[in-house]
C-alpha positions as CSV (number, residue, x, y, z in Angstrom):
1,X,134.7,199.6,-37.1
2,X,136.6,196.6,-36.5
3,X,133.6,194.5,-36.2
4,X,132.1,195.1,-39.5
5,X,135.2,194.9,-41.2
6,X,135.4,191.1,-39.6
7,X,132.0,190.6,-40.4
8,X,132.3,191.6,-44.6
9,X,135.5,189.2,-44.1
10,X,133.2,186.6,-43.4
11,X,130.5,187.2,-45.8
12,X,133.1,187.4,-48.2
13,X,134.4,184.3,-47.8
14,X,131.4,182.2,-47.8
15,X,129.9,183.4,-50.9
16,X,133.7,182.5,-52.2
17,X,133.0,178.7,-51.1
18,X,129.5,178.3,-52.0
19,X,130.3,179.7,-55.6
20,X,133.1,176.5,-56.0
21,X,130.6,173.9,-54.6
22,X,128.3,175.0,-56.8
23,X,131.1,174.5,-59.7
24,X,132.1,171.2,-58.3
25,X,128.6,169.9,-58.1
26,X,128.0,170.9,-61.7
27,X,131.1,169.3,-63.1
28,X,130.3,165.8,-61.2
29,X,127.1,166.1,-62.9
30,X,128.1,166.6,-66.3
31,X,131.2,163.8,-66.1
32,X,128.0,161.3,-65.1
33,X,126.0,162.3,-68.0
34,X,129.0,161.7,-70.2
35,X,129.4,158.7,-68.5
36,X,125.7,157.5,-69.3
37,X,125.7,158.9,-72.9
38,X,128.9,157.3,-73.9
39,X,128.1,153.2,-72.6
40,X,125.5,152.7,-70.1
41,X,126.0,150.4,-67.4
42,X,128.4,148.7,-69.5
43,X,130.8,151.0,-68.4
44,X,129.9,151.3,-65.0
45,X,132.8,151.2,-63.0
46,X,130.5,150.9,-59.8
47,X,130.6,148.2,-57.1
48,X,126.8,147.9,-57.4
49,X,125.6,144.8,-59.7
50,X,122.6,146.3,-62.5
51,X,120.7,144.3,-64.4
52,X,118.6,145.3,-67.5
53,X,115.6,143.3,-68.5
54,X,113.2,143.1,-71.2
55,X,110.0,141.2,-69.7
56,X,112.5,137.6,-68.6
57,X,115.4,139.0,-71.6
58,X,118.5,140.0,-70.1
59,X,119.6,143.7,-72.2
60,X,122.6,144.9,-70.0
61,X,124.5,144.3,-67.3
62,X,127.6,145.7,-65.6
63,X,130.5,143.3,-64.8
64,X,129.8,143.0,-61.4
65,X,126.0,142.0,-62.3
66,X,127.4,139.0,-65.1
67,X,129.7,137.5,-62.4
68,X,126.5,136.6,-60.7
69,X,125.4,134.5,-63.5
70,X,128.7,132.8,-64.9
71,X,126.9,130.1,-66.7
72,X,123.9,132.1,-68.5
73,X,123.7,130.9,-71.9
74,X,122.0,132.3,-75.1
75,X,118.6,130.7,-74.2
76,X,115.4,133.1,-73.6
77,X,114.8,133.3,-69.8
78,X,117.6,131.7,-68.7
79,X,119.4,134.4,-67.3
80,X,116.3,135.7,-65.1
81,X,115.7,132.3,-63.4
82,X,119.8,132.2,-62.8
83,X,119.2,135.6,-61.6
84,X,116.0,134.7,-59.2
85,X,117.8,131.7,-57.9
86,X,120.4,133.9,-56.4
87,X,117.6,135.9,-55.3
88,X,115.7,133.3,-53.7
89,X,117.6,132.3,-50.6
90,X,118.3,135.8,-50.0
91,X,115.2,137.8,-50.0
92,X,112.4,135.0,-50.1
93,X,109.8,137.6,-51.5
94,X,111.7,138.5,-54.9
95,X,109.9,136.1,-57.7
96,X,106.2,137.5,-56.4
97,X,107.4,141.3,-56.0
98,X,109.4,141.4,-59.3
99,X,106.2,139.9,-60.9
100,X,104.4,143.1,-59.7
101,X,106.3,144.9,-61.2
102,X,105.1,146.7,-63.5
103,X,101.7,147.9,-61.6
104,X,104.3,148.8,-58.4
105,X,106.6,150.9,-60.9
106,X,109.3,150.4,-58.2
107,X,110.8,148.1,-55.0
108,X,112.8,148.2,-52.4
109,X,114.0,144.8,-50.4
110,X,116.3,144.0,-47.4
111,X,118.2,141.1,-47.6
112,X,117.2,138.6,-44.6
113,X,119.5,138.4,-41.6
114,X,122.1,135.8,-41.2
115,X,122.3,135.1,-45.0
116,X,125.7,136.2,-46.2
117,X,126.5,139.9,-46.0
118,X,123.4,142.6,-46.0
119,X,122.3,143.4,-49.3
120,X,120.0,145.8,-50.9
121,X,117.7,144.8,-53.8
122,X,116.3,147.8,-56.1
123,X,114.0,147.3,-58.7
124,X,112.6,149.9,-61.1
125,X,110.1,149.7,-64.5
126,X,110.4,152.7,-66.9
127,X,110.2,152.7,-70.7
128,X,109.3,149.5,-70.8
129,X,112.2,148.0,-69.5
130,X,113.1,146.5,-65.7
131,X,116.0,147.6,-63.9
132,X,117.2,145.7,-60.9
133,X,120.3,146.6,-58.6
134,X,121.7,145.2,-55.7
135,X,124.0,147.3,-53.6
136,X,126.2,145.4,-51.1
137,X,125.8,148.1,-48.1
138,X,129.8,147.1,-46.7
139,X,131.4,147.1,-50.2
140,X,133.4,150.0,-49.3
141,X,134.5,149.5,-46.4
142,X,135.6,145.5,-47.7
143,X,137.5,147.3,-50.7
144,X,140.0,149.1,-48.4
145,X,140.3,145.6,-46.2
146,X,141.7,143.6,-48.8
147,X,144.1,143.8,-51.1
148,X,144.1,143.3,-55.3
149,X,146.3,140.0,-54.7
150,X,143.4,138.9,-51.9
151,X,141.0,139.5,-54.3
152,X,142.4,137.9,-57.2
153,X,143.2,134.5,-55.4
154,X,139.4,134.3,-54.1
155,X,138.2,135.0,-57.4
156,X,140.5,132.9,-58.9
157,X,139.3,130.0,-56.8
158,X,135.9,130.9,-57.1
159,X,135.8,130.6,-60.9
160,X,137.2,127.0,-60.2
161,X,134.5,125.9,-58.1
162,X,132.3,127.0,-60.3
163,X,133.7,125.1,-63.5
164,X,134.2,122.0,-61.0
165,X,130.4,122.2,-60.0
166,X,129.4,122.8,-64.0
167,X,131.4,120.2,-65.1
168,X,130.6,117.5,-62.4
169,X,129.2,114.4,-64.1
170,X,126.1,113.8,-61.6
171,X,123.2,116.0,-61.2
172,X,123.1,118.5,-58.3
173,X,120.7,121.0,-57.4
174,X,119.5,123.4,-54.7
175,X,115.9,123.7,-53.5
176,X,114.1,126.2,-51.1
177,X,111.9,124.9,-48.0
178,X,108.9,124.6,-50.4
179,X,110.9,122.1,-53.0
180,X,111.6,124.9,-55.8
181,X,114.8,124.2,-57.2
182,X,116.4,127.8,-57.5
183,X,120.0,126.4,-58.6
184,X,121.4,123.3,-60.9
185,X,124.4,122.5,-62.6
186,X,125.2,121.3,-65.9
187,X,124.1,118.2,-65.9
188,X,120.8,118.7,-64.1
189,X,120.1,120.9,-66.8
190,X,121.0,118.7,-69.6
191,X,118.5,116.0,-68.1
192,X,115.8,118.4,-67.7
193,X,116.5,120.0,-71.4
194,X,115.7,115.9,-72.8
195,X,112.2,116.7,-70.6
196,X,111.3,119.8,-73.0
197,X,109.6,119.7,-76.5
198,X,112.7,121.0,-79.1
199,X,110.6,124.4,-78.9
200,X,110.3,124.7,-75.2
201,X,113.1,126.0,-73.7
202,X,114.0,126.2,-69.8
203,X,112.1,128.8,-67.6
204,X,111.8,129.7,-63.8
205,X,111.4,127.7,-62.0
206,X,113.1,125.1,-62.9
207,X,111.5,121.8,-63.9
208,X,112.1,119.0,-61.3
209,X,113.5,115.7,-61.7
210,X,113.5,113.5,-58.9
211,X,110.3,113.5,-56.4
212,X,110.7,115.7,-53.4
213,X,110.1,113.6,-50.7
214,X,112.5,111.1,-52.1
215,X,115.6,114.3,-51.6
216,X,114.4,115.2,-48.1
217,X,115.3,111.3,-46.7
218,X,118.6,113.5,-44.6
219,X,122.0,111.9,-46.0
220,X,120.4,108.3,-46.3
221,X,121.2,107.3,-49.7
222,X,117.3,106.4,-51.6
223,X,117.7,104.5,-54.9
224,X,115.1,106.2,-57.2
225,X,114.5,105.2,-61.5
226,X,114.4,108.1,-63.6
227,X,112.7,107.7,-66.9
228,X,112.8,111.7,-68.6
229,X,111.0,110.9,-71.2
230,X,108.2,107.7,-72.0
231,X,110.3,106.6,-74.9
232,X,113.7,107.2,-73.6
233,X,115.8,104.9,-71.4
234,X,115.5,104.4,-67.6
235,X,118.4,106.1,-65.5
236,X,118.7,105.2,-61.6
237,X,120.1,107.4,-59.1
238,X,121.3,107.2,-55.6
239,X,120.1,110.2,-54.4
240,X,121.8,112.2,-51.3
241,X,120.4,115.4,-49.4
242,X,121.5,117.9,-46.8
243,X,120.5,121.0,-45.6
244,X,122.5,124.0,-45.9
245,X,121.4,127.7,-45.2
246,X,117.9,127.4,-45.2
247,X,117.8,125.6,-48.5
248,X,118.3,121.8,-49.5
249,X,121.4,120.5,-51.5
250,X,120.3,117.4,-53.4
251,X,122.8,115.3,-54.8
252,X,122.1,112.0,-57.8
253,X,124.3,109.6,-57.9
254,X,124.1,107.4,-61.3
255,X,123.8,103.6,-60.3
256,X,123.1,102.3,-63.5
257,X,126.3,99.6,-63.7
258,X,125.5,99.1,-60.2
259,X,121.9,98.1,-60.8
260,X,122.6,96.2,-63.7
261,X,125.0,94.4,-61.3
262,X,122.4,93.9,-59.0
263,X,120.1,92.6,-61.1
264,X,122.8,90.2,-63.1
265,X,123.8,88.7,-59.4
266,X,119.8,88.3,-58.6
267,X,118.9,86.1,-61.5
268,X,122.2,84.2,-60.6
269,X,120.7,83.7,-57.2
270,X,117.5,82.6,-58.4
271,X,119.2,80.4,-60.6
272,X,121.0,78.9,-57.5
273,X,118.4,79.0,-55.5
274,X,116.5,76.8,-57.7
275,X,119.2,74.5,-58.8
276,X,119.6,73.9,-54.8
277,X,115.8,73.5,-54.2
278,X,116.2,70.6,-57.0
279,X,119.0,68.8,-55.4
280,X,118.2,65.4,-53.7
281,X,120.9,66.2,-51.4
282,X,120.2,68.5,-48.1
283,X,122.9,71.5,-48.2
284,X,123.4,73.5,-45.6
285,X,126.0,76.8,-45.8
286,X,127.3,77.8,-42.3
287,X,128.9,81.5,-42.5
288,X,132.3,82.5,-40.7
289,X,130.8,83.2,-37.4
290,X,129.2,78.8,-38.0
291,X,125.6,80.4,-38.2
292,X,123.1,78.7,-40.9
293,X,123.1,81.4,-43.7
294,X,121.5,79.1,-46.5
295,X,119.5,75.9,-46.6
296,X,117.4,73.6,-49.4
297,X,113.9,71.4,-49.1
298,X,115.7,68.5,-49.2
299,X,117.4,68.8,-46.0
300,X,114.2,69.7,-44.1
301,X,112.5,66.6,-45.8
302,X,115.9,64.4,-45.0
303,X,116.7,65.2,-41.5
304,X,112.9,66.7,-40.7
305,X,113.9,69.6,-38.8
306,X,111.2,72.5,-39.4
307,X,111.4,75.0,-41.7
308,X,111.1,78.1,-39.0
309,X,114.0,76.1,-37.0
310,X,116.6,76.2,-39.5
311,X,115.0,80.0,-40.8
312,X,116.2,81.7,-37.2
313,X,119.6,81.0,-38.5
314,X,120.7,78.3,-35.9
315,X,124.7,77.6,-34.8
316,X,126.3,74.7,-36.0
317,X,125.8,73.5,-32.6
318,X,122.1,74.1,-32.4
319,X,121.7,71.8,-35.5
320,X,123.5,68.7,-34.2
321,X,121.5,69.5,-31.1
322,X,118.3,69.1,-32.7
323,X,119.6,66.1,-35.3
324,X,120.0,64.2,-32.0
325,X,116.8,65.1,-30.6
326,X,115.3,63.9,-34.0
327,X,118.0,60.6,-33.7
328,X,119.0,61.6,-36.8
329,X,122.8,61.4,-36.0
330,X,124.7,58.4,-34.6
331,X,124.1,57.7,-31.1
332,X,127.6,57.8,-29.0
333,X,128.0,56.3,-26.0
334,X,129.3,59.6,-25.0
335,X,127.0,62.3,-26.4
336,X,129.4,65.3,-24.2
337,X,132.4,64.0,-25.8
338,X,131.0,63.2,-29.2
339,X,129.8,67.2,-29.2
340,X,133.3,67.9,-28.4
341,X,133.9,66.3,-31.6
342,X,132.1,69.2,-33.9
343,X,134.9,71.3,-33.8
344,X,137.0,68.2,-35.2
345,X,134.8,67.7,-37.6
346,X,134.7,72.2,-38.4
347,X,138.2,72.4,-38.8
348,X,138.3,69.3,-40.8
349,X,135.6,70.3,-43.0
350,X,137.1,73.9,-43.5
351,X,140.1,72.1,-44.7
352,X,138.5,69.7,-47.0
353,X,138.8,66.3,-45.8
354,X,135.5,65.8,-43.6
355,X,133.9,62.6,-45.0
356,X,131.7,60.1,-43.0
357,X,129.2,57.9,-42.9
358,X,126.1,57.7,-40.4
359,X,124.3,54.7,-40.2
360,X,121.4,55.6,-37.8
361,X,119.1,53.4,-35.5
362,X,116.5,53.7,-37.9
363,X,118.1,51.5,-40.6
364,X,118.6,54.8,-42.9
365,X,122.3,55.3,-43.5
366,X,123.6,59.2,-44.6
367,X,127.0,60.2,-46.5
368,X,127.6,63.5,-44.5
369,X,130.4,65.6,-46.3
370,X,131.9,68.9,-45.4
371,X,133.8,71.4,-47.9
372,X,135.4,74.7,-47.5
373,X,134.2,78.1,-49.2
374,X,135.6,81.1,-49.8
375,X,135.6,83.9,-46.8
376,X,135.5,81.4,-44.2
377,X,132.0,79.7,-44.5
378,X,131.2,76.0,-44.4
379,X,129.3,73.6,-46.4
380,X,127.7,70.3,-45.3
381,X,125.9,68.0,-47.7
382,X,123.9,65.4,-46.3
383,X,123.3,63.0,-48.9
384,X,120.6,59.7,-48.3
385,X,122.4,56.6,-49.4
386,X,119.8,54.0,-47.5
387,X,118.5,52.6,-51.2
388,X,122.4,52.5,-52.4
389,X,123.5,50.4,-48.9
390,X,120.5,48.4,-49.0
391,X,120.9,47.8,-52.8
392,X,124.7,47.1,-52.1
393,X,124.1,44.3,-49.3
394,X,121.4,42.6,-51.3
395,X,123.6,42.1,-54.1
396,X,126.4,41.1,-51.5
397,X,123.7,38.9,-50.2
398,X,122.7,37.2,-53.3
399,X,126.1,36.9,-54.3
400,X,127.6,34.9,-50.9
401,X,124.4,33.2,-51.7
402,X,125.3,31.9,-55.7
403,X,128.4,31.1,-54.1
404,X,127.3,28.9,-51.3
405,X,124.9,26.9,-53.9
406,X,128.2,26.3,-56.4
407,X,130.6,25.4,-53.5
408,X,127.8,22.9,-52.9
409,X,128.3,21.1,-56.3
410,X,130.3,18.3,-56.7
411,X,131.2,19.1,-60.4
412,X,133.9,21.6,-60.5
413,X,133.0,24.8,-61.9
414,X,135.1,27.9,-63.3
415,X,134.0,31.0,-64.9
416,X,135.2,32.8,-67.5
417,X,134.7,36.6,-68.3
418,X,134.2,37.6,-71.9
419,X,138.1,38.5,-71.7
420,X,138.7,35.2,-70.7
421,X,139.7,36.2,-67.4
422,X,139.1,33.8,-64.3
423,X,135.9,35.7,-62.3
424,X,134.8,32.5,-60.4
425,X,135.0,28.9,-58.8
426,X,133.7,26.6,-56.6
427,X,135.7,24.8,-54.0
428,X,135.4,21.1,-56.1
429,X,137.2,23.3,-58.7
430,X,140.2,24.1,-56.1
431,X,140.1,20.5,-54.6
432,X,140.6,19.1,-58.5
433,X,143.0,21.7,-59.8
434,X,145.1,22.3,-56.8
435,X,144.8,26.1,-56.6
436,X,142.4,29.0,-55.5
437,X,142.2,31.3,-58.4
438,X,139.7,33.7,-55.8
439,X,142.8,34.2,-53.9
440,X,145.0,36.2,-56.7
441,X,141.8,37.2,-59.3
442,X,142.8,38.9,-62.5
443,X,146.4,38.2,-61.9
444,X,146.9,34.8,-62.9
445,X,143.3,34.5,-63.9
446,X,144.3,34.8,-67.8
447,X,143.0,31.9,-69.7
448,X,145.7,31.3,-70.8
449,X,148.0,30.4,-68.0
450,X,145.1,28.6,-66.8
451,X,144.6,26.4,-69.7
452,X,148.6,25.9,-69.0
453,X,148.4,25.0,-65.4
454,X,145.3,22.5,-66.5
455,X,148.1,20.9,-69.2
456,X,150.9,20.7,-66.3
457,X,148.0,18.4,-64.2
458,X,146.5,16.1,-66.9
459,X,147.3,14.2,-69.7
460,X,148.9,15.2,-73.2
461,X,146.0,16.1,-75.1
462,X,144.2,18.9,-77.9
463,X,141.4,19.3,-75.8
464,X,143.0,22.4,-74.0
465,X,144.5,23.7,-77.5
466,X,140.8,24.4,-78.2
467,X,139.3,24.9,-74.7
468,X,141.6,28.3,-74.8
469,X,140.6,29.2,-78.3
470,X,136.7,28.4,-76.9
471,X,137.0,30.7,-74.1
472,X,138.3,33.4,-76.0
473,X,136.2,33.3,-78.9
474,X,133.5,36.4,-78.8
475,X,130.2,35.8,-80.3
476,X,127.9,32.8,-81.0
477,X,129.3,29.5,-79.6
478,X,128.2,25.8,-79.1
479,X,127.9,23.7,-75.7
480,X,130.6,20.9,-76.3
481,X,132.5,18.3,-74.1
482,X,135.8,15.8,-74.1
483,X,137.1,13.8,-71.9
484,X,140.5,13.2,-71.2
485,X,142.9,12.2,-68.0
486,X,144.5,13.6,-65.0
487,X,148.0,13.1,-64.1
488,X,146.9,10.5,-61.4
489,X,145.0,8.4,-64.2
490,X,141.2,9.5,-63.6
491,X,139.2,9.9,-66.3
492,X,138.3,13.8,-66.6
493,X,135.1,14.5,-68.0
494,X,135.1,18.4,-69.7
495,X,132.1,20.8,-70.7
496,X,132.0,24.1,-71.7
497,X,129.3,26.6,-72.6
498,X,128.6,29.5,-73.4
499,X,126.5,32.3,-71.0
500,X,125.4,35.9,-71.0
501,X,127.7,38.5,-71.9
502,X,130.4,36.6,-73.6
503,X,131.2,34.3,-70.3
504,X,132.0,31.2,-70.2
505,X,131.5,28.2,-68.0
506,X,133.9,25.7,-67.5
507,X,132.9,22.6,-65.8
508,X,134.8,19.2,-64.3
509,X,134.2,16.0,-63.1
510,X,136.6,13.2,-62.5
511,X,136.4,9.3,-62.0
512,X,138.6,6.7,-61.7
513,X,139.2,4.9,-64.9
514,X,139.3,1.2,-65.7
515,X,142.6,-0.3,-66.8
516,X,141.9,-0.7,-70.3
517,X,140.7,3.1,-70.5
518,X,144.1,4.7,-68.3
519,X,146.7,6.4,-70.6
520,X,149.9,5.1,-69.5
521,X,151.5,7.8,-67.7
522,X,155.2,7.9,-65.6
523,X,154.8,7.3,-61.6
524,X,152.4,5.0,-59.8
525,X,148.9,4.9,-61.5
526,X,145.4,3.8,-58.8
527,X,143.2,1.2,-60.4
528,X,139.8,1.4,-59.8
């Protein structure tokens, strides 16, 4: 008795709770009808992200499935290639199985291991339309872990790494192993929009830019010129790559005021460089460590060291060395102490003041000079002055030599410059006049306080009056002569003519007078 009693108890009771499950179980299904009538996935509250496409045109999405694709815009196609370049580095097959599609009716992927957290990637075609979810198997249990606060700071800081990335003003892009690009910014995108026809608009995958073994040099920056379109204008780039997560990062750099730089300071070289291969003097630029950084022709053909010599970038050192070798320096009776010398002369030159003159045992004579530049480095011009030397001591030659053949005159003879200055006499003229005019030239040379010291040593007379106004008269002029006497009662004959360039010659000869001839004069008078 007791035992059926227990037993209707029990029979009792579970028909009792399989009656409300069943009422549960009906409710929850008609609150998610109502819930699919009244929005769609809209209004999905799930964690899950859905997507809704019409062939490659986005229809729907929940909330979670548009924070995936932050920067889709309005263009046709745009939001399934942001959509398969999330895809991509997480299950590698998506692009060919979602283009299968439709023959397949359905799919089911794993998201590959080590590649964020697990995922699940479901893909249905019904109606016409493609629905594609991906469930994050550990949401769940990550919603209890972290709190609203938590989650709004990473967002937060999420959606500014995104607007930093979009906004960035060089062009960045992701690739896969194969050199897809799954993923660009902004400014990627604006290049490869100036690519495109004004009909065409951008499609999966995405066009690319730059050449793919030109982004997969490792961090080495390449320079590379980017020319979008035939008729547009040239673009260079500095490109950078690195790996990350099984994909490539690719990074461009715009160079363009750096290139124009580049090639601004080029033609300025060339410019130099052929200014200096012009220059009859030999240059040679020593850097800050004293190493032969730059060189012209003309020192090779002055000082004949070789071309490959002065090429290997020799020390300051080395190239005295080989000058001497050449005896194309002076030769010291010392050579040890006159090497000892080079840092003299460095530090001089560095400061400015290193100036000398090498006359060599070949009879060729150099004007070596040494001047600073910036940063340190050292300039030495070796200049060939053998013609102006030689050219000098013939004139000095030929000179001693007009001299010796006046001094050898009897008639004394002074010269007069086309300013009437003094420029030159023999040594009959200082023996009559009493005075070497060489000795203080273009002091007292003026004509006219020669013509006065000729008055204070000879008789009263005109004849200097106009041997002054002769002298200084400029154009054509007429030989003439006078005679007249000297203080110690010879007879002094006078000439003067004209020569080239406005000179004048002024020439004397003196004899002793007869008594009826002499002026009479104060003091003691020599009869001839």
């Amino acid at each position: 008795m007791a035992f059926n009693t227990v037993f209707s108890f029990a029979v009792v009771t579970t028909a009792t709770l399989t009656s409300f499950a069943g009422v549960l179980f009906l409710a929850v299904l008609q609150e998610k009808s109502a819930k699919q009538v009244s929005g769609g996935v809209f209004f999905d509250t799930s964690t899950s992200a859905e997507f809704i496409f019409d062939g490659e045109d986005l229809v729907d999405a929940t909330p979670a499935a548009r924070s995936i694709l932050p920067q889709t815009t309005g263009k046709s196609g745009f939001a399934w290639g942001r959509l398969l370049s999330y895809l991509e580095p997480r299950f590698p097959d998506a692009a060919e199985q979602l283009k299968q599609i439709q023959s397949s009716g359905h799919l089911m992927l794993t998201s590959t291991e080590g590649v964020g957290l697990p995922l699940l990637l479901r893909a249905e075609y019904r109606g016409g339309l493609t629905r594609i979810s991906l469930i994050d198997t550990e949401s769940d249990a990550a919603s209890f872990d972290v709190d609203g606060l938590t989650r709004r700071a990473v967002q937060e800081e999420l959606d500014q790494l995104r607007a930093t990335v979009a906004q960035a003003p060089l062009p960045i892009w992701r690739e896969t192993a194969l050199g897809d690009v799954i993923w660009a910014n902004a400014r990627y995108l604006d290049l490869a929009t100036e690519a495109l026809d004004r009909d065409e608009d951008l499609s999966w995958p995405l066009p690319r830019l730059f050449d793919r073994t030109a982004s997969s040099q490792g961090a080495q920056n390449q320079r590379l010129k980017l020319q979008v379109r035939p008729d547009g204008p040239a673009r260079w780039f500095d490109l950078i790559g690195c790996d990350d997560a099984g994909t490539r990062l690719g990074f461009a750099l715009p160079a363009d005021a750096l290139v124009q730089t580049e090639g601004s300071l080029h033609a300025f070289m060339q410019t130099l460089t052929k200014t200096f291969a012009q220059l009859p003097t030999g240059l040679a630029i020593f850097d800050d460590q004293r190493r032969l950084a730059m060189f012209n022709p003309a020192l090779t053909d002055i000082t004949g060291l070789p071309p490959d010599m002065l090429s290997g970038r020799p020390t300051l050192v080395d190239v005295f060395d080989a000058l001497r070798e050449k005896s194309m320096i002076p030769e010291p009776r010392d050579y040890r102490s006159w090497r000892s010398q080079i840092t003299d002369l460095e530090k001089a030159a560095s400061t400015g003041f290193y100036e000398d003159v090498w006359s060599l045992p070949s009879g060729q004579t150099f004007r070596v000079t040494g001047r600073p530049h910036p940063n340190g480095s050292l300039a030495l011009l070796f200049a060939d002055i053998s013609t102006e030397v030689t050219q000098t001591r013939r004139f000095r030659a030929d000179l001693e030599l007009g001299e010796a053949v006046i001094d050898a005159m009897d008639e004394a003879i002074a010269v007069f410059s086309s300013a009437g200055v003094l420029v030159m006499s023999n040594t009959a003229y200082s023996d009559l006049w009493g005075h070497d005019p060489a000795a203080s030239l273009g002091q007292d040379g003026g004509v006219s306080l020669v013509c006065d010291h000729w008055r204070t040593r000879s008789a009263p007379a005109t004849l200097w009056d106009r041997a002054e106004d002769y002298i200084a008269t400029i154009g054509p002029r007429e030989i003439w002569s006078e005679q007249t006497f000297l203080a110690d009662g010879r007879a002094l004959t006078c000439r003067f003519m004209p020569l080239a360039g406005g000179a004048t010659l002024a020439g004397f000869r003196a004899t002793w007078a007869t008594n009826a001839e002499a002026p009479v004069l104060s003091g003691t008078r020599k009869t001839a």
